[in-house]
C-alpha positions as CSV (number, residue, x, y, z in Angstrom):
1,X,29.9,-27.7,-8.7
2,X,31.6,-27.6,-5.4
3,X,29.7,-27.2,-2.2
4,X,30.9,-23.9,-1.6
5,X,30.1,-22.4,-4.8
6,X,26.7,-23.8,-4.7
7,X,26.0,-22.5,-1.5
8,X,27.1,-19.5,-3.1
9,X,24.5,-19.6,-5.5
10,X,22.1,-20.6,-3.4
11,X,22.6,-17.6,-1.5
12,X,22.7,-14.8,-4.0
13,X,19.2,-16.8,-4.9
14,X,17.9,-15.7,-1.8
15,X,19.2,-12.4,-2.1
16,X,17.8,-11.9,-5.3
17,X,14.0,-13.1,-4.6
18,X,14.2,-10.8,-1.3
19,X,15.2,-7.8,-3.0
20,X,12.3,-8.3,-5.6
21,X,9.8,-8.6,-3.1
22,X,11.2,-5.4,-1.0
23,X,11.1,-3.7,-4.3
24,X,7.6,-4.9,-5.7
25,X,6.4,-3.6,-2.3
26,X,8.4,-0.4,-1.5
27,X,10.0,0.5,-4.4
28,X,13.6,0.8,-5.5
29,X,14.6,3.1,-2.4
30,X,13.2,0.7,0.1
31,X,16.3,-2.0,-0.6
32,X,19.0,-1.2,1.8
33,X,22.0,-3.4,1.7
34,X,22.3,-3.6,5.6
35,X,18.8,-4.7,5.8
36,X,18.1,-7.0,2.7
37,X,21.4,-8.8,4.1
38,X,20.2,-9.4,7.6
39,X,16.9,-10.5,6.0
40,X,18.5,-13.6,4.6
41,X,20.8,-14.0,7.6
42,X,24.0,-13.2,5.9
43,X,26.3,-10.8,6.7
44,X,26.9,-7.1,5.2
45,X,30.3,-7.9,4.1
46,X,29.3,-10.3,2.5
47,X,27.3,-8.8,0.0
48,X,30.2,-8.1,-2.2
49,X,30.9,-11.3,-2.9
50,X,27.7,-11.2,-4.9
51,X,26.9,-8.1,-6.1
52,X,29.3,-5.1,-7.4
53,X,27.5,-2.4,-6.6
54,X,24.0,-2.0,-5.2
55,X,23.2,-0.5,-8.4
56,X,24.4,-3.7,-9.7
57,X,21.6,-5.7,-7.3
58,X,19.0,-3.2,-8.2
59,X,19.3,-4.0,-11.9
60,X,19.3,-7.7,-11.2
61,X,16.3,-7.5,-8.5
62,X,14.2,-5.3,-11.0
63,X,14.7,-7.8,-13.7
64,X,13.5,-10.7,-11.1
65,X,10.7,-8.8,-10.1
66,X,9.7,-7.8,-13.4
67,X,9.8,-11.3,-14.6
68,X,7.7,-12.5,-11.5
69,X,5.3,-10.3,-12.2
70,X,5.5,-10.9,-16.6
71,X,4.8,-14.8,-15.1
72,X,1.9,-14.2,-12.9
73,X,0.0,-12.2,-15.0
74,X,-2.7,-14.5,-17.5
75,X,-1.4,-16.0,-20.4
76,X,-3.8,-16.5,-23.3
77,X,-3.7,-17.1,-26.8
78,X,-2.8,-14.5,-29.1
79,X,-5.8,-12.5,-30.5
80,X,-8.3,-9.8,-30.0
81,X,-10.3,-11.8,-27.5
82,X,-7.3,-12.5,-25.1
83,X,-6.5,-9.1,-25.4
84,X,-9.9,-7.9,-24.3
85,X,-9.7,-10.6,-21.4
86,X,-6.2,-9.9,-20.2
87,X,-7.6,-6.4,-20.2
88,X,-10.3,-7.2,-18.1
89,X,-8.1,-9.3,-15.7
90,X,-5.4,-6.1,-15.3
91,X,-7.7,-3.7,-15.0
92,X,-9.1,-4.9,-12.1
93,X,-9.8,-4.1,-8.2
94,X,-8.1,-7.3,-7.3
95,X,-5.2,-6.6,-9.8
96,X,-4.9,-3.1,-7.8
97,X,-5.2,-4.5,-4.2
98,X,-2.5,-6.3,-5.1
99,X,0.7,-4.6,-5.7
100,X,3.1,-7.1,-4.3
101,X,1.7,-10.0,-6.7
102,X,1.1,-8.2,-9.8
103,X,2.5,-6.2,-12.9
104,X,5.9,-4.5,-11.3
105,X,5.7,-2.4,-14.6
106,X,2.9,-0.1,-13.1
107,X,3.6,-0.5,-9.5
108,X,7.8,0.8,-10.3
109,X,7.3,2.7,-13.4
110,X,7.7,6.2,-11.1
111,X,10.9,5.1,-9.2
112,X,12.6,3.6,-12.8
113,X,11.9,6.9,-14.0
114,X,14.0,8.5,-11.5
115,X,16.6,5.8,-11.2
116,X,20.0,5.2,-12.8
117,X,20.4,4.5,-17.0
118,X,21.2,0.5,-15.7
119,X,17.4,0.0,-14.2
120,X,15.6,2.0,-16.6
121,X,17.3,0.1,-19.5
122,X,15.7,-3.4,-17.8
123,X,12.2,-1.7,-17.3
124,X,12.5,-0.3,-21.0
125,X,13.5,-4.0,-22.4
126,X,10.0,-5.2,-20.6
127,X,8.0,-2.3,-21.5
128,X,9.1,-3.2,-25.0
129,X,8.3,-6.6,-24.5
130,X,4.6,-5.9,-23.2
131,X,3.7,-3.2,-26.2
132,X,5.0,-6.1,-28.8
133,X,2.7,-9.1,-27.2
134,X,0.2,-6.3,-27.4
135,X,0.7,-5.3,-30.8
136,X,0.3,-9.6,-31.9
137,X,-3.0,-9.9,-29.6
138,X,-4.2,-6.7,-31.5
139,X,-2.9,-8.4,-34.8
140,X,-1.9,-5.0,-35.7
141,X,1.7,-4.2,-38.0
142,X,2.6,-1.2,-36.5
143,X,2.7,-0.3,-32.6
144,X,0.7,2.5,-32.4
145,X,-2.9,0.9,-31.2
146,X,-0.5,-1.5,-28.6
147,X,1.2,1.9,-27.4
148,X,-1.8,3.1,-26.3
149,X,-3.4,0.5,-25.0
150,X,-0.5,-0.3,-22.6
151,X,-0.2,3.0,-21.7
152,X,-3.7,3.3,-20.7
153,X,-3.8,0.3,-18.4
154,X,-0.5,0.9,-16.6
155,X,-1.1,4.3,-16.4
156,X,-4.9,3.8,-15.3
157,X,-3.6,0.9,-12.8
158,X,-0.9,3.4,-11.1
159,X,-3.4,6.4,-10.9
160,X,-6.7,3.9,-9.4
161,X,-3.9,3.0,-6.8
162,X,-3.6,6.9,-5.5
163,X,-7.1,7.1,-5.4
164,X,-8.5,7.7,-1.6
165,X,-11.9,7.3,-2.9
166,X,-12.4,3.4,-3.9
167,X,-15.6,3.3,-5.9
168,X,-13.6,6.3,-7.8
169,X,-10.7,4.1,-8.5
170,X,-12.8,1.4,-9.2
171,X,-14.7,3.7,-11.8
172,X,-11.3,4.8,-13.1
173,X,-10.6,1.2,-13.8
174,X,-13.7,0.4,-15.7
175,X,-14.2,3.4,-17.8
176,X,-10.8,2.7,-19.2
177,X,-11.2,-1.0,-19.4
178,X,-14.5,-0.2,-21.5
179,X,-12.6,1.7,-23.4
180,X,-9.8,-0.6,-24.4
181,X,-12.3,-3.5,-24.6
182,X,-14.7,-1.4,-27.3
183,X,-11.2,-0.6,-28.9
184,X,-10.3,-4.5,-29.9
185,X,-14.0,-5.1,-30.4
186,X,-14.0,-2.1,-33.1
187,X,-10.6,-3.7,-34.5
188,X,-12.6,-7.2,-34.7
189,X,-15.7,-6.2,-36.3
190,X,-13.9,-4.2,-39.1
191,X,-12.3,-7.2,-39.6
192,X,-15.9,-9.4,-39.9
193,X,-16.7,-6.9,-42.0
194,X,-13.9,-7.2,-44.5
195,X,-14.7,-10.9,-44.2
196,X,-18.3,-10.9,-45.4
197,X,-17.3,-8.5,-48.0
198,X,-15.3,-11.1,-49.8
């Protein structure tokens, strides 16, 4: 690779990582071209040379900060007991103080919704991926329990983040992570139970 062209990569790399961070902490809106360009000390014009469209660097922004956020998030073994922990760990006060680092699903989920058929086809593609690493922690066949379950955290995380009052956020978080936690532990004792049947 020549110099030039890997200077080129090197610089839509920047411009990449900067436009996830302005959108994991403003939003989609909150990129402007102008802006995000200066930011990286590159000029306007030459955006173009990197992106088609904003649009275009939108889509490919979300997906990086989507994926940031997919990799920060704890990784366990698949199974009822990660899925009670990882439940702990996301619904939690530090998970909600920090926007910037954590699950972009919940902190964008309102501004993908409003967004162009390009960035709500990336968020959908995640979303998918979350309820179906669900559904194998759940070691269920069907997605209905995982559905629900991420529905209720990254619904419960974007609500506790509205919340003015913060030990009624933080009781928003726990009543639904009781909740979810009593709901693997009800899945794992039927199962003990068909165990000591046999």
């Amino acid at each position: 690779m020549g110099h030039s062209q890997a200077e080129k990569v090197q610089n839509r790399e920047r411009i990449l990582t900067e436009a996830a961070d302005q959108i994991r902490d403003g939003g989609l809106e909150s990129v402007s071209v102008g802006t995000l360009m200066k930011s990286v000390n590159l000029t306007h014009g030459g955006f173009y040379r990197h992106f088609a469209s904003r649009a275009d660097l939108l889509a490919e922004a979300l997906k990086r900060a989507l994926f940031d956020g997919a990799r920060r998030s704890p990784k366990g073994s698949a199974g009822m007991r990660s899925f009670a922990n990882g439940v702990k760990d996301y619904l939690s006060r530090n998970h909600r103080d920090s926007r910037s680092n954590g699950c972009a699903i919940s902190a964008l989920v309102s501004d993908v919704g409003r967004a162009d058929a390009q960035a709500k086809a990336v968020m959908a593609t995640y979303v998918e991926d979350y309820i179906a690493s669900t559904r194998q922690q759940l070691g269920d066949d069907d997605d209905s329990r995982a559905m629900l379950a991420v529905s209720a955290m990254v619904g419960a995380l974007a609500l506790s983040r509205v919340m003015t009052d913060p030990s009624r956020s933080d009781i928003l978080l726990q009543t639904v992570r009781d909740h979810l936690v009593a709901f693997s532990d009800a899945k794992e004792l039927a199962g003990a139970g068909h165990r000591d049947e046999a």
